[in-house]
N, CA and C atoms as a LAMMPS dump frame, in Angstrom:
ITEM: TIMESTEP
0
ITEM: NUMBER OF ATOMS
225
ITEM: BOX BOUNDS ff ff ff
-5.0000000000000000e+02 5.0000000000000000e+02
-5.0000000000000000e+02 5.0000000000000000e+02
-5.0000000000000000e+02 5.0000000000000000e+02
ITEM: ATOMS id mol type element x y z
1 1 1 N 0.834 -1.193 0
2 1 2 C 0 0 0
3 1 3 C 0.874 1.249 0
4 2 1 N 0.046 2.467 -0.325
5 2 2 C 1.516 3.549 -0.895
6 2 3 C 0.885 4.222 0.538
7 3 1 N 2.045 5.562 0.879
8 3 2 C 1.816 6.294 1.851
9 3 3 C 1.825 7.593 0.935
10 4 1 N 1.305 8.778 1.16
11 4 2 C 1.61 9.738 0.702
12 4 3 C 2 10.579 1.484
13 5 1 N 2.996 11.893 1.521
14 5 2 C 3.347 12.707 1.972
15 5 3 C 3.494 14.417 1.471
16 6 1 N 2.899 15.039 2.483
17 6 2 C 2.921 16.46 2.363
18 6 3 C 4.633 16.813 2.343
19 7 1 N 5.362 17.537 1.608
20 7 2 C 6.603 17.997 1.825
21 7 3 C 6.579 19.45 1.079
22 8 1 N 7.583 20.127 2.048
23 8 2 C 8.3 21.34 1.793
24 8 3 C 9.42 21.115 1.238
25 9 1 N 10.011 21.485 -0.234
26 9 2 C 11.693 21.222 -0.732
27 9 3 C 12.74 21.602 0.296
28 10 1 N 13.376 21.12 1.065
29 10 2 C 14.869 22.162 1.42
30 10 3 C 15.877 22.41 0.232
31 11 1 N 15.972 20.875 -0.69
32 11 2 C 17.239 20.728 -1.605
33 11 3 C 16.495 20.191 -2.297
34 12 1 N 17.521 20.313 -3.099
35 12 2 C 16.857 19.424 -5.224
36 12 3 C 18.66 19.291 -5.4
37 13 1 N 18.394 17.883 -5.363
38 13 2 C 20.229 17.429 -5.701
39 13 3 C 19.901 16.463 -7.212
40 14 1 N 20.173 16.629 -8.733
41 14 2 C 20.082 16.246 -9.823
42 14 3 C 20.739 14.928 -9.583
43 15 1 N 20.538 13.504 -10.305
44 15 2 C 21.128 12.316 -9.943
45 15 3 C 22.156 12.549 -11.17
46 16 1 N 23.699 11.861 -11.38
47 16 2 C 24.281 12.019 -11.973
48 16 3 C 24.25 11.749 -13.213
49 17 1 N 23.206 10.633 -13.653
50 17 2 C 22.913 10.055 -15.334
51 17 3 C 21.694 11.364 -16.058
52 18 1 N 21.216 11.873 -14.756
53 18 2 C 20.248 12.664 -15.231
54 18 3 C 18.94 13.002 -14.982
55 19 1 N 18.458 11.563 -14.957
56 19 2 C 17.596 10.56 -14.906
57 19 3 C 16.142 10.933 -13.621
58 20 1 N 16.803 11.655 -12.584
59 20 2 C 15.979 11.609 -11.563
60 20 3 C 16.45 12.723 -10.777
61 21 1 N 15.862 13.204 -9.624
62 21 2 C 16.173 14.084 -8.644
63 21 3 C 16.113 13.749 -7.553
64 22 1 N 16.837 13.786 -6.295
65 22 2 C 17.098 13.723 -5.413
66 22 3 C 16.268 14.947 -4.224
67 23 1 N 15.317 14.844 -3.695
68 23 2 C 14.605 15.655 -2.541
69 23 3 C 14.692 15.954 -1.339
70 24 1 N 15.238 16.615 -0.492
71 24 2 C 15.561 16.368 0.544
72 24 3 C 14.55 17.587 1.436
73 25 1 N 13.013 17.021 2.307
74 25 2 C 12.217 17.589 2.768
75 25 3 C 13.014 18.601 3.733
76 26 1 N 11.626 19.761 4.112
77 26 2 C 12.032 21.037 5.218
78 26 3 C 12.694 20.34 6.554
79 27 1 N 11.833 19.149 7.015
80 27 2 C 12.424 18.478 8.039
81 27 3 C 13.895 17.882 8.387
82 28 1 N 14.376 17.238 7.217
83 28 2 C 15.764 16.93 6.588
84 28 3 C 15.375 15.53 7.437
85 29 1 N 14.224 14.66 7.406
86 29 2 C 13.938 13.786 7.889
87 29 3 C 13.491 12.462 6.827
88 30 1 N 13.451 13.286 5.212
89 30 2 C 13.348 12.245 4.315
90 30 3 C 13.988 12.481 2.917
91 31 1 N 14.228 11.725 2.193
92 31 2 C 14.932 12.303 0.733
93 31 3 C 14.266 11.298 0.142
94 32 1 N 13.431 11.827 -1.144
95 32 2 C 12.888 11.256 -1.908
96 32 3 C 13.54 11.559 -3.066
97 33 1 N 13.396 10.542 -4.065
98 33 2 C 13.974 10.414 -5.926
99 33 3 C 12.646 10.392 -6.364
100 34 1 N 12.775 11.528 -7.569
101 34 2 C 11.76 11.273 -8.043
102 34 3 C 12.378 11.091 -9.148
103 35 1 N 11.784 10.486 -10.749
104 35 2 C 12.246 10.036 -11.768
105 35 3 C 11.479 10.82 -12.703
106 36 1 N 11.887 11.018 -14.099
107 36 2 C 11.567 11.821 -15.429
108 36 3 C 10.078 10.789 -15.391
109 37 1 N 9.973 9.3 -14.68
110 37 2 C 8.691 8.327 -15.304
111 37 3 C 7.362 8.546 -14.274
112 38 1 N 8.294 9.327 -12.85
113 38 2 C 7.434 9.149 -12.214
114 38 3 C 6.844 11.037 -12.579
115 39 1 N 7.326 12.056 -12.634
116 39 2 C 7.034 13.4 -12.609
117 39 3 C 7.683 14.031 -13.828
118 40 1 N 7.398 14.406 -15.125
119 40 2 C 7.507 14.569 -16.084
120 40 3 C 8.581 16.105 -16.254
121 41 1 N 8.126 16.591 -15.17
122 41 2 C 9.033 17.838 -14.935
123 41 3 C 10.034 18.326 -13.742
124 42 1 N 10.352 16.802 -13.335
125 42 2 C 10.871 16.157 -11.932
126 42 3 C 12.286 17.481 -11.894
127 43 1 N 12.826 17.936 -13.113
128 43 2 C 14.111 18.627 -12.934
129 43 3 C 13.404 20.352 -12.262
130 44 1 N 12.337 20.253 -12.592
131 44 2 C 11.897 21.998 -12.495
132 44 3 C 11.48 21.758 -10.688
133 45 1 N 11.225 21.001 -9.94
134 45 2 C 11.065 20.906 -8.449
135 45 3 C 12.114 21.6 -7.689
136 46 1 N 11.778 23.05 -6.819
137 46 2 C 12.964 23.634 -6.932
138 46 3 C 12.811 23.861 -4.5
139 47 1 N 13.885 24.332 -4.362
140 47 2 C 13.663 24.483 -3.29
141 47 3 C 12.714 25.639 -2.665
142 48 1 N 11.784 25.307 -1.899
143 48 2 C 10.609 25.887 -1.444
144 48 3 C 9.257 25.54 -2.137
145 49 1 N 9.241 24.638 -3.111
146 49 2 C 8.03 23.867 -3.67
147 49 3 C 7.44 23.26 -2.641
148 50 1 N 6.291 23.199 -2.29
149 50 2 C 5.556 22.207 -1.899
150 50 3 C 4.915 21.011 -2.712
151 51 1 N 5.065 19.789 -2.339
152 51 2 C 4.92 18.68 -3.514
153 51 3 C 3.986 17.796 -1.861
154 52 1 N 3.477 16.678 -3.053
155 52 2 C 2.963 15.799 -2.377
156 52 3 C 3.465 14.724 -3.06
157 53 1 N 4.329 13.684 -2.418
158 53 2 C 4.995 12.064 -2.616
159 53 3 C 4.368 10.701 -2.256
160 54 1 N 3.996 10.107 -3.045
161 54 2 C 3.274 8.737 -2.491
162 54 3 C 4.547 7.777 -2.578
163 55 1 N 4.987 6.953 -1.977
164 55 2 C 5.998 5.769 -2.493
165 55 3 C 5.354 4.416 -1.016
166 56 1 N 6.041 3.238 -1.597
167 56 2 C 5.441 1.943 -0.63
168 56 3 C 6.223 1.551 0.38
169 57 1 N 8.26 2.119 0.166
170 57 2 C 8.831 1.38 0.524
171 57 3 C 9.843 3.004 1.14
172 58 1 N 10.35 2.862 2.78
173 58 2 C 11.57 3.833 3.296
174 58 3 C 12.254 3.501 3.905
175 59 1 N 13.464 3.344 3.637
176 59 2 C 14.789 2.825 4.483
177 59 3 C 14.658 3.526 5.575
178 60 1 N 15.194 2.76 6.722
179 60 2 C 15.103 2.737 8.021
180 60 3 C 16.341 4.177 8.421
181 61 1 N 17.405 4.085 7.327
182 61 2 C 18.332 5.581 7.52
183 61 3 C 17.441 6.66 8.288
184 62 1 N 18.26 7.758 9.154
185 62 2 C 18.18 8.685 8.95
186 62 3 C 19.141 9.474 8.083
187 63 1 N 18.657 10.395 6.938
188 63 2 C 17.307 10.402 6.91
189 63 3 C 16.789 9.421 5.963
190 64 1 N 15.331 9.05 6.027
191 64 2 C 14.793 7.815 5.278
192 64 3 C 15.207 8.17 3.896
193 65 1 N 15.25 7.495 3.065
194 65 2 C 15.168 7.299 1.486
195 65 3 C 14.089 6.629 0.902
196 66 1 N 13.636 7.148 -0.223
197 66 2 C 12.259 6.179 -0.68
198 66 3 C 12.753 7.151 -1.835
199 67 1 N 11.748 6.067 -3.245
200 67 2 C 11.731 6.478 -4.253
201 67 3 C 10.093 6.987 -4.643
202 68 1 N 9.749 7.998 -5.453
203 68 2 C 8.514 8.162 -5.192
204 68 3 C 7.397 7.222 -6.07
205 69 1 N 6.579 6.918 -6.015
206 69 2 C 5.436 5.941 -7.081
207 69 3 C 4.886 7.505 -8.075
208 70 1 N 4.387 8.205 -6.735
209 70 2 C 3.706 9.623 -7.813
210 70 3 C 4.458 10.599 -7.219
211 71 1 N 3.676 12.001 -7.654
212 71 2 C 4.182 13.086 -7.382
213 71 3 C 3.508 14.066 -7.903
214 72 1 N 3.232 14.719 -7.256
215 72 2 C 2.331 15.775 -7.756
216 72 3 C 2.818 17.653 -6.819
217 73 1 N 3.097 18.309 -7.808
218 73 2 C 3.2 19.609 -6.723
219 73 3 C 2.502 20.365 -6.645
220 74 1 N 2.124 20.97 -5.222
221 74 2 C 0.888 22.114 -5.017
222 74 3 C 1.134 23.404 -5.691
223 75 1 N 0.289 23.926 -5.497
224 75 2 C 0.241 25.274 -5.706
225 75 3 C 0.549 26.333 -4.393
């Protein structure tokens, strides 16, 4: 089952192939990837966006890691 999450951007770190972005929430309590498959404009997510992240699976790290399923950003 997916969880979704309210987040504030702190960081937007680009993955090195390209491919995806790296998220790191206001809390600095989770970093989500989002991918070009999962958010079509995953590179334009900038710091101080508010987004909402669904994913199924978060490493136990602090801070957690998960990759996202969706993604959608507020207004």
């Amino acid at each position: 089952s997916l969880v979704g999450s309210e987040m504030c951007i702190r960081d937007s770190t680009p993955s090195e192939n390209g491919e995806s972005v790296r998220l790191l929430n206001s809390n600095r309590d989770i970093i989500v990837t989002v991918s070009k498959d999962v958010y079509e404009d995953y590179q334009n997510i900038k710091e101080g966006d508010r987004i909402m992240a669904w994913y199924s699976i978060m490493t136990m790290s602090l801070p957690g890691q998960t990759n996202a399923t969706k993604v959608i950003v507020l207004p």
